[in-house]
Backbone as CSV, one residue per row, in Angstrom:
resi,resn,N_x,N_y,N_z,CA_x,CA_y,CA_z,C_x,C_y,C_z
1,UNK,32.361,46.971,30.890,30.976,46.950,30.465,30.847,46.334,29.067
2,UNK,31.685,46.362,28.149,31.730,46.150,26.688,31.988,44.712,27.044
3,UNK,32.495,44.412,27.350,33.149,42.829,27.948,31.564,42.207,28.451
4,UNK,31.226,42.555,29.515,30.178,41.899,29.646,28.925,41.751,28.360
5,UNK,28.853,43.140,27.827,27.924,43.163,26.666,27.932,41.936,25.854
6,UNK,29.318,41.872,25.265,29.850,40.847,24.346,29.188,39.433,24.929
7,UNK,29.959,38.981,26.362,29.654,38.051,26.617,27.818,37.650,26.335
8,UNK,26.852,38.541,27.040,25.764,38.160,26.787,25.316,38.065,25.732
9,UNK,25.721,39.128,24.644,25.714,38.713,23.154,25.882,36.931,22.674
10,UNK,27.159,37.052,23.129,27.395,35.455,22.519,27.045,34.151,23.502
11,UNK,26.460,34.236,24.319,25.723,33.602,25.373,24.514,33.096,24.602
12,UNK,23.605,34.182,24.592,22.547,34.521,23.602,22.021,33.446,22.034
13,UNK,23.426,33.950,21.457,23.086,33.407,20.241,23.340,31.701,20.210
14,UNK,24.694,31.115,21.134,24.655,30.399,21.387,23.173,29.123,22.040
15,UNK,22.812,30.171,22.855,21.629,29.553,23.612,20.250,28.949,22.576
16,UNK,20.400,30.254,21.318,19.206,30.565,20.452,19.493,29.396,19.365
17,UNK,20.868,29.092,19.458,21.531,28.081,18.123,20.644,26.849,18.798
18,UNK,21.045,26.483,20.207,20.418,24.950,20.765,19.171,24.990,20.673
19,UNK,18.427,25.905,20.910,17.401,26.125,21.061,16.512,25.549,19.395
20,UNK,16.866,26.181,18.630,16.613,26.210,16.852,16.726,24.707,16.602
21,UNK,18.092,24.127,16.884,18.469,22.391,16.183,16.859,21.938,17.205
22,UNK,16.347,21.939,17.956,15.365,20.917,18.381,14.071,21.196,17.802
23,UNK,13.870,22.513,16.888,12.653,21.981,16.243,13.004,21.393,14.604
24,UNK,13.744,21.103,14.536,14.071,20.471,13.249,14.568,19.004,13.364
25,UNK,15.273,18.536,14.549,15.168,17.003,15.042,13.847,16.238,14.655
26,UNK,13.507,15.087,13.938,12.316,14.457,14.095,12.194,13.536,15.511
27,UNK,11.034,13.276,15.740,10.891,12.862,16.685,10.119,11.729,16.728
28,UNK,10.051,10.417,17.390,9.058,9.230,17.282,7.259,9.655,17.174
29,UNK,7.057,10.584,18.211,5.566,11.768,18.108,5.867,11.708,16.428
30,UNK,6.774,12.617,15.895,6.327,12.325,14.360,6.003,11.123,13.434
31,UNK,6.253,10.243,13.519,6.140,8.970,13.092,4.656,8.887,13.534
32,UNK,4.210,8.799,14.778,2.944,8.635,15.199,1.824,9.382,14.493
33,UNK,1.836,10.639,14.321,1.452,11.936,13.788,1.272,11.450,12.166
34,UNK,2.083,10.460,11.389,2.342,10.556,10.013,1.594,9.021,9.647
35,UNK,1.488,8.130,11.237,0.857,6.813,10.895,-0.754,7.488,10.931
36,UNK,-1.216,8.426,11.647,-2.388,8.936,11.780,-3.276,9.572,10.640
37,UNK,-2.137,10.022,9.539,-2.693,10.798,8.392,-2.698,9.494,8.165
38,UNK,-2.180,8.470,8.108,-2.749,7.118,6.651,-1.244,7.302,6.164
39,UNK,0.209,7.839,6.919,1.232,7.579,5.997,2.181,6.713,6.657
40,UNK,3.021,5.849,6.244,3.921,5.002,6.384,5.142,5.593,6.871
41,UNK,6.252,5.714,7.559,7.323,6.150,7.635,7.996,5.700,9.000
42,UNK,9.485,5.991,9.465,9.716,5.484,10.562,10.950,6.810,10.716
43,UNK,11.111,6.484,11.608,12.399,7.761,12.419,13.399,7.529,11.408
44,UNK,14.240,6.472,11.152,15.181,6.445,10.274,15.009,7.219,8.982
45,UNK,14.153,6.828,8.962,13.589,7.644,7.386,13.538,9.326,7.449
46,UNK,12.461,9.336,8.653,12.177,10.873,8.757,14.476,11.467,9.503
47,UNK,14.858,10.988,9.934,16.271,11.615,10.192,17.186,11.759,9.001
48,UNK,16.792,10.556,8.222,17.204,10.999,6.538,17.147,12.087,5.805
49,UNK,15.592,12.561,5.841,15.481,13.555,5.708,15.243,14.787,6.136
50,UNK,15.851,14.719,7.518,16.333,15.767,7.874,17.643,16.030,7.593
51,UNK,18.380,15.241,7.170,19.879,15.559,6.888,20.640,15.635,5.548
52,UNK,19.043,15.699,4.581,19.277,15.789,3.668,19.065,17.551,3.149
53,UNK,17.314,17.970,3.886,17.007,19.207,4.473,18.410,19.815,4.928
54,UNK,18.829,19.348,5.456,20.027,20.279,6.753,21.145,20.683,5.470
55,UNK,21.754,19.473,4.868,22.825,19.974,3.901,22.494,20.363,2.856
56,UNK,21.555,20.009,1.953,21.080,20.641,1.010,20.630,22.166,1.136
57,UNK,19.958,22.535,1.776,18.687,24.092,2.086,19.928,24.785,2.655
58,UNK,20.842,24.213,3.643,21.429,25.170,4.108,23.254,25.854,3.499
59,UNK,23.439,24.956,2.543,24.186,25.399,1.705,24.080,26.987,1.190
60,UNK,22.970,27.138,0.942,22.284,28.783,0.110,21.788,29.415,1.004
61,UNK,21.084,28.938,2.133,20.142,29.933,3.140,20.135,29.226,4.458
62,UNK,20.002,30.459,5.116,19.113,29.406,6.814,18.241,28.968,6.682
63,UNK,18.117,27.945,7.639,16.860,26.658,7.603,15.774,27.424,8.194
64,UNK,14.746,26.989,7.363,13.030,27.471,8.182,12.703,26.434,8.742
65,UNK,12.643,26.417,10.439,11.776,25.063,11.041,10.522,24.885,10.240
66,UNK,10.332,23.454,9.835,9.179,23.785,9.544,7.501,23.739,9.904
67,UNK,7.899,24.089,10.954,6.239,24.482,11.294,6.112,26.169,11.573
68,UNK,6.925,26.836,10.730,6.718,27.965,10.748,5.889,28.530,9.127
69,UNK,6.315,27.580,8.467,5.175,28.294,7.365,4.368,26.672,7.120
70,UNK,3.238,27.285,6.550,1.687,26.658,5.672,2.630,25.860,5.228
71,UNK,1.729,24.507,4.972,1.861,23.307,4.306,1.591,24.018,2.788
72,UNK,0.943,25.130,2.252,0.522,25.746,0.686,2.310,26.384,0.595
73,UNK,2.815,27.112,2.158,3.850,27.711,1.533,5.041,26.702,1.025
74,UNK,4.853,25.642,1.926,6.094,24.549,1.810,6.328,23.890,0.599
75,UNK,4.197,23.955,0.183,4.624,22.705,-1.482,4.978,24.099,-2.354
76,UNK,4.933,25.224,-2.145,5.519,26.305,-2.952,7.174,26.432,-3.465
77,UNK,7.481,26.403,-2.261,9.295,26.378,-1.630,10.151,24.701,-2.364
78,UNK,9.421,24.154,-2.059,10.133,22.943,-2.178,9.700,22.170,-3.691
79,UNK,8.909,23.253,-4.015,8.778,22.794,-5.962,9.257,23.417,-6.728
80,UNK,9.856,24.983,-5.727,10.515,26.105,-6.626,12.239,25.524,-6.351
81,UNK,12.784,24.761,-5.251,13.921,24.421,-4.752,14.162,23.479,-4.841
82,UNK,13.864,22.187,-4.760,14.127,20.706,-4.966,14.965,20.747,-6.021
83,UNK,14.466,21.141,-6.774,15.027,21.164,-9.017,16.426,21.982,-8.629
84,UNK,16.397,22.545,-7.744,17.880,23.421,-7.582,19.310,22.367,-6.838
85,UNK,18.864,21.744,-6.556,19.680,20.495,-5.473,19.610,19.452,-6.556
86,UNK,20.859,18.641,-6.017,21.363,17.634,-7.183,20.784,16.151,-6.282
87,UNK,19.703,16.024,-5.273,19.295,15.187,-4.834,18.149,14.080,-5.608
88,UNK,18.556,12.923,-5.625,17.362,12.020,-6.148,16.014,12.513,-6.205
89,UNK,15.332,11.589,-6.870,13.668,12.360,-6.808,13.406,11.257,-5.457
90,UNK,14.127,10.109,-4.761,13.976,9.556,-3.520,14.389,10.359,-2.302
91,UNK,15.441,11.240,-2.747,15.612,11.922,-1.597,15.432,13.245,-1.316
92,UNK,14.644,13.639,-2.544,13.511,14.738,-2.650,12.267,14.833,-1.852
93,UNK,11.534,13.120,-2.372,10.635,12.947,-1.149,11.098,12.792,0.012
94,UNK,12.098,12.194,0.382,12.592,11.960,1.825,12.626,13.479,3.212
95,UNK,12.435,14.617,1.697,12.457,15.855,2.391,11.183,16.240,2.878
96,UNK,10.487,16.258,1.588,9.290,16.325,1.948,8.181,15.893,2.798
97,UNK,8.852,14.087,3.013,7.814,13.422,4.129,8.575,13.945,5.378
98,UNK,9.909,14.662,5.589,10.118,14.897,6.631,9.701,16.692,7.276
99,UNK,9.537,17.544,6.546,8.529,18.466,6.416,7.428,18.070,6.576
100,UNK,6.558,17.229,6.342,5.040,17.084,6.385,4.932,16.575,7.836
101,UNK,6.017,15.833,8.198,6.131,15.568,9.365,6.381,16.114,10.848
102,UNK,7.085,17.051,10.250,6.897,17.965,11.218,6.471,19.408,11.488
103,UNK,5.495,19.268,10.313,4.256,20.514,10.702,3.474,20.520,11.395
């Protein structure tokens, strides 16, 4: 019985891990979504900064998808955290247009 427990345990979290990486993937919809506000950007760009997001943020903490908090909480987070990361002020924004992007 403990055996099986386990297994579904780690079944589980496994499942919940794949599940998590796809809302943080950008997607071409985002690009579309970001030409619509009036902003410029392309997938390359927005995957930039997701992988800048990914190693930077997750060094110290787990990643928040971000369309789980306010665009008020994000420019909060990422003006109190940016200054904490040794990333360009280019690949600062690169985070940010990729957050805005996928809210």
């Amino acid at each position: 019985m403990k055996n099986k427990l386990l297994k579904l345990f780690l079944v589980s979290i496994l499942a919940a891990c794949g599940s998590t990486s796809a809302l943080y993937q950008p997607v071409d919809a985002d690009v579309q979504r970001m030409s619509e506000k009036g902003m410029t950007t392309s997938l390359a760009s927005l995957q930039h900064g997701y992988e800048l997001f990914s190693k930077n943020c997750a060094e110290c903490h787990a990643l928040t998808p971000p369309p789980r908090k306010s665009v008020d909480q994000w420019n909060r987070i990422l003006k109190q955290m940016l200054p904490k990361t040794k990333m360009t002020a280019q690949e600062q924004e690169l985070v940010r247009v990729y957050i805005t992007a996928r809210r």
